[in-house]
C-alpha positions as CSV (number, residue, x, y, z in Angstrom):
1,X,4.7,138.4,113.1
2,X,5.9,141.8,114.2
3,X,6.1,142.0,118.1
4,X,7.3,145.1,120.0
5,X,8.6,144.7,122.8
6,X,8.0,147.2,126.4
7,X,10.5,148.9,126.0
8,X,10.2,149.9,122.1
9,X,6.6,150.6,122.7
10,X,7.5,153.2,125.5
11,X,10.1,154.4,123.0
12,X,7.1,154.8,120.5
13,X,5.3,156.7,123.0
14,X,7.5,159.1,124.2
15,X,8.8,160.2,121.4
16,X,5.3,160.7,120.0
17,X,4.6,162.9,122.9
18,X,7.9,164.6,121.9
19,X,6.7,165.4,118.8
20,X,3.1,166.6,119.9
21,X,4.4,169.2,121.9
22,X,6.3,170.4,119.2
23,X,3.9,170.8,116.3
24,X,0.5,169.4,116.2
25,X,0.0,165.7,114.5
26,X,3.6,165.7,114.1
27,X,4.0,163.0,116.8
28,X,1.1,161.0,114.4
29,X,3.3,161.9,111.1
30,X,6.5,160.3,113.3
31,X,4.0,157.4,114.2
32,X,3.3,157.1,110.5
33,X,6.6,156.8,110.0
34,X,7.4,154.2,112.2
35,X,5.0,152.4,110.6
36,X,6.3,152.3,107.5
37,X,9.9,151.3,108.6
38,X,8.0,148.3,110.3
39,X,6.7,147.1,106.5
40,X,10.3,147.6,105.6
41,X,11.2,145.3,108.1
42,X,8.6,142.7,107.3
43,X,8.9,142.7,104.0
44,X,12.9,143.1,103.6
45,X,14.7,142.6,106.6
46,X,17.1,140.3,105.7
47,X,18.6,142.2,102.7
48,X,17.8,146.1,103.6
49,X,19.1,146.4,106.9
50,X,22.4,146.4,108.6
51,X,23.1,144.7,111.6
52,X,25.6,144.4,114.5
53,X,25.5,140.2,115.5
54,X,22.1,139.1,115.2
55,X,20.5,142.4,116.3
56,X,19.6,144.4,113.0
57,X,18.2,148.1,112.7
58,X,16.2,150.6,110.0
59,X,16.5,153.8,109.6
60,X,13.3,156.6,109.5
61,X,13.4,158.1,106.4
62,X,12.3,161.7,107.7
63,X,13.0,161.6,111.4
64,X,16.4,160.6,112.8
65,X,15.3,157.0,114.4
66,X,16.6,153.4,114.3
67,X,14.3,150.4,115.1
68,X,16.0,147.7,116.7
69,X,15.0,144.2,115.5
70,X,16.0,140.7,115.7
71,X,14.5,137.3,114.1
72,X,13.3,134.9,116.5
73,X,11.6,131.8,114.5
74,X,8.7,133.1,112.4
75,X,8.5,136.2,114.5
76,X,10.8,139.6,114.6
77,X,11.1,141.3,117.9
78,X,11.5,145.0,118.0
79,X,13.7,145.8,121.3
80,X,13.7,149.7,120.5
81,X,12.6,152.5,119.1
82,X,15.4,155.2,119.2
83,X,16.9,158.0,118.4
84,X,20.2,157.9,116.6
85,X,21.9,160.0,119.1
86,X,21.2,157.8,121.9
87,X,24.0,155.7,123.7
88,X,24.1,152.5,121.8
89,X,24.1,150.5,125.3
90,X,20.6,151.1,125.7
91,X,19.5,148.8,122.9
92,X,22.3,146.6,123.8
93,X,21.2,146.0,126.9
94,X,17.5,144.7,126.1
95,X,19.0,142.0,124.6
């Protein structure tokens, strides 16, 4: 099971709103693709994306984002939803 966590979901949501103010339904074509990375990561996590310790990430295809994951049991916990240029001690620190 996929579970996102607070603080990925208020990721999610401001940069949707980001994305609205810029262009119409481009914050729902961002969403989209979220969404998509999130089948990548249920269906290949373990060989398609590159991690740092236990903490792995995906890359968006079309907008510059990483989704942070880790595996916990039979479920994979999303801590974040950010974009690349963002301080890696943000992720870090929801650990």
């Amino acid at each position: 099971m996929l579970i996102l966590r607070k603080e990925a979901e208020d990721d999610l949501k401001k940069a949707y709103e980001w994305y609205e103010e810029k262009r119409a339904r481009l914050g729902v074509e961002f969403v989209y693709e979220v969404e998509s990375a999130f089948e990548i990561i249920r269906e290949k996590s373990a060989t398609v994306c590159q991690g740092i310790k236990d903490v792995r990430r995906v890359l968006c295809s079309r907008f510059p984002y990483l989704i942070y994951f880790f595996e916990r049991k039979s479920d994979t916990v999303v801590i974040g939803v950010l974009h690349q240029r963002r301080n890696p001690v943000i992720w870090q620190a929801r650990r």
